[in-house]
C-alpha positions in Angstrom: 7.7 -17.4 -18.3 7.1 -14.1 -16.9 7.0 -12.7 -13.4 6.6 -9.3 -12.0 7.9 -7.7 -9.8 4.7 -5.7 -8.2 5.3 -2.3 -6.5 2.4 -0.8 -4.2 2.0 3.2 -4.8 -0.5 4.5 -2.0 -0.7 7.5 -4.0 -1.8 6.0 -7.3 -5.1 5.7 -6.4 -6.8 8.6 -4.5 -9.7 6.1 -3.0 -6.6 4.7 -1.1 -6.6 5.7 2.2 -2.6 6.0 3.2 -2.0 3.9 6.7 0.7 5.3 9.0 2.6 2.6 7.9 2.4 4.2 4.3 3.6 7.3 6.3 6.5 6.2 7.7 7.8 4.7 4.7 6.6 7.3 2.7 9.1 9.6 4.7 11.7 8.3 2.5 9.7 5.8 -0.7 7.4 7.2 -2.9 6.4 3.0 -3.2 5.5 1.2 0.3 5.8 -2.6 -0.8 7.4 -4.8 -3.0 5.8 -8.1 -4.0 7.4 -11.4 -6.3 4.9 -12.8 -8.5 5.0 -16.2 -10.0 3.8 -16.8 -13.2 0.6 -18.8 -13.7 3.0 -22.1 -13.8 2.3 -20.9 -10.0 -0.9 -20.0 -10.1 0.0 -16.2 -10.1 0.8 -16.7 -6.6 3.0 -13.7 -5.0 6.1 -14.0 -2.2 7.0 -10.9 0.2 7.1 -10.2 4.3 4.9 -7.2 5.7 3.5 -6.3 8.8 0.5 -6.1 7.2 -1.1 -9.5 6.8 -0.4 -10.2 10.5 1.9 -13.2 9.6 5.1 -10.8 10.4 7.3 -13.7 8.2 8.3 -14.4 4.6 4.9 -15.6 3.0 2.9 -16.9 0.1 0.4 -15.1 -0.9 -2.3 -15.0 -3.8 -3.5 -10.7 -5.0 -5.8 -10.0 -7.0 -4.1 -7.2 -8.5 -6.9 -6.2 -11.1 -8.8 -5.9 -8.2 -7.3 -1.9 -7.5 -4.8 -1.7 -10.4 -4.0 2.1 -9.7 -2.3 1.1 -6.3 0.4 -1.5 -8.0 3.3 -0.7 -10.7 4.2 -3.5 -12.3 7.3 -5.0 -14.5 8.4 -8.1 -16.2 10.9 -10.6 -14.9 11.0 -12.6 -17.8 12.4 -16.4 -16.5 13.5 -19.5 -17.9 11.5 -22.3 -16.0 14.4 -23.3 -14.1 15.6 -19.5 -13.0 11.7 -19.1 -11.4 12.1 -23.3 -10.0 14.9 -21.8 -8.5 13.0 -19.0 -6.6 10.3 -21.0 -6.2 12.5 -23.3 -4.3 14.2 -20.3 -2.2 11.0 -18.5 -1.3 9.5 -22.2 -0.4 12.9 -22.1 2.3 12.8 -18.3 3.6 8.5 -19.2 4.0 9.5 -22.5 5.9 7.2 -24.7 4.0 7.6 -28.0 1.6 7.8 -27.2 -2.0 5.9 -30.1 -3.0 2.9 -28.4 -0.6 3.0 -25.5 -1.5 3.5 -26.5 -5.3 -0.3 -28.5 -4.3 -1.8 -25.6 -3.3 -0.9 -23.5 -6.0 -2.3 -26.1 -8.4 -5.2 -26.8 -6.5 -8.1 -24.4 -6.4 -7.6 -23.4 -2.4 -5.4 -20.6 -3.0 -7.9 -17.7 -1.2 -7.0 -14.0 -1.7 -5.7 -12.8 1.4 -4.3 -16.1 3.1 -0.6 -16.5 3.5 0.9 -19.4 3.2 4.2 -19.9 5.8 5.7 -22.4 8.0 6.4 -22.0 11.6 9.8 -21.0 11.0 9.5 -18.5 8.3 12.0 -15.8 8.5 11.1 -13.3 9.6 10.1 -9.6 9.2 13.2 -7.4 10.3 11.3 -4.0 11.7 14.6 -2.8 13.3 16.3 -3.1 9.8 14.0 -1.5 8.3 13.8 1.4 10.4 17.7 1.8 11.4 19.2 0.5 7.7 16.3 2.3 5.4 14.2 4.8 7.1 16.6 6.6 9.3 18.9 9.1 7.5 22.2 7.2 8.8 22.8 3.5 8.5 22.7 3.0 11.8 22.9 -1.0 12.0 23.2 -3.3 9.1 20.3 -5.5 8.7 19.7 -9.1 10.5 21.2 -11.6 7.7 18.5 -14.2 8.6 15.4 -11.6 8.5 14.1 -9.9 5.7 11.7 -6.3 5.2 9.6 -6.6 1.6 12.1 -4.9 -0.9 15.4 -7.1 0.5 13.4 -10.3 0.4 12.1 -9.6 -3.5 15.6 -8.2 -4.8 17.2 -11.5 -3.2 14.7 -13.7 -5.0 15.4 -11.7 -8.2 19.3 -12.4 -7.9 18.6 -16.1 -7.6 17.7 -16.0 -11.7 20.0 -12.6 -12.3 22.9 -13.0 -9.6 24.6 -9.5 -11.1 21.4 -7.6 -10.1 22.5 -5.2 -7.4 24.2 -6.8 -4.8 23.3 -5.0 -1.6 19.6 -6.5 -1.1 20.1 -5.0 2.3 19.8 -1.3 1.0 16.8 -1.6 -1.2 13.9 0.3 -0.4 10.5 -0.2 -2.6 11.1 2.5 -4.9 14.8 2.1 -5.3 14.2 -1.7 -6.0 11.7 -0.3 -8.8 14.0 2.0 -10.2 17.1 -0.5 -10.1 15.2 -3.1 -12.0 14.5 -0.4 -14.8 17.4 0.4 -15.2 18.6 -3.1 -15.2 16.3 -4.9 -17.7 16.9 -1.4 -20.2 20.7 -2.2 -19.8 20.1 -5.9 -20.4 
């Protein structure tokens, strides 16, 4: 089956108006976000961590992305059913929640855009990374192994089904992830 790996560009569509967030990241990504989306054996449903949906954690979470297709680059992950079990199973751990719920609620028809779906214990969104591992000019820190930002979360998931893909999750950025995975699948 295929996935995609879904990349938000704020400046793809000029209705889009660019949050500060966007800014920041901007400084140093042309892309903001990376998101991991299942195939429809999943209902569609997409994995990442952001600030944004106020969860602050590793979380499910079902986008419409017809709905503004000028904001998100996409690209195939083609997956064997077991390589995307396996990341379904991963993401289910890093989102603290049972894979046999979540598995319901992707095959039920309460999936609402714009909930996430997490456990207590999610892992969580790592805002100091970010900023002192990706958006400074120096590396100032290394990253917190147990938290995640969007782009190190998706390019982990990805190396559950391609282990050989890039191995330092904790350097990618949104656009870098993007251009990685070109160059990977071209190579392939």
């Amino acid at each position: 089956m295929n996935c995609y790996l879904r990349t938000f560009d704020p400046a793809g569509d000029p209705t889009y108006k660019i949050s500060f967030a966007d800014w920041l990241i901007r400084w140093k990504s042309d892309e903001t976000h990376s998101e991991f989306q299942l195939s429809s054996r999943y209902g569609g449903i997409s994995v990442s961590v952001t600030m944004e949906d106020g969860c602050k954690c590793v979380r499910f979470k079902w986008i419409d992305y017809t709905k503004h297709p000028l904001r998100w680059l996409s690209q195939i992950i083609p997956l064997t059913d077991e390589q995307e079990d396996a990341i379904f199973a991963e993401a289910c751990k890093l989102a603290d929640i049972s894979t046999n719920v979540m598995l319901a609620t992707c095959e039920s028809s309460y999936m609402y855009s714009g909930y996430c779906y997490h456990g207590p214990n999610a892992r969580k969104y790592d805002l100091v990374g970010v900023v002192l591992c990706n958006l400074s000019k120096w590396r100032i820190i290394r990253s917190n192994k147990k938290w995640y930002w969007c782009s190190e979360l998706v390019c982990h998931l990805i190396q559950v089904a391609y282990p050989d893909f890039n191995g330092h999750a904790d350097t990618q950025r949104p656009d870098t992830l993007y251009n990685e995975w070109e160059i990977y699948r071209k190579a392939a």
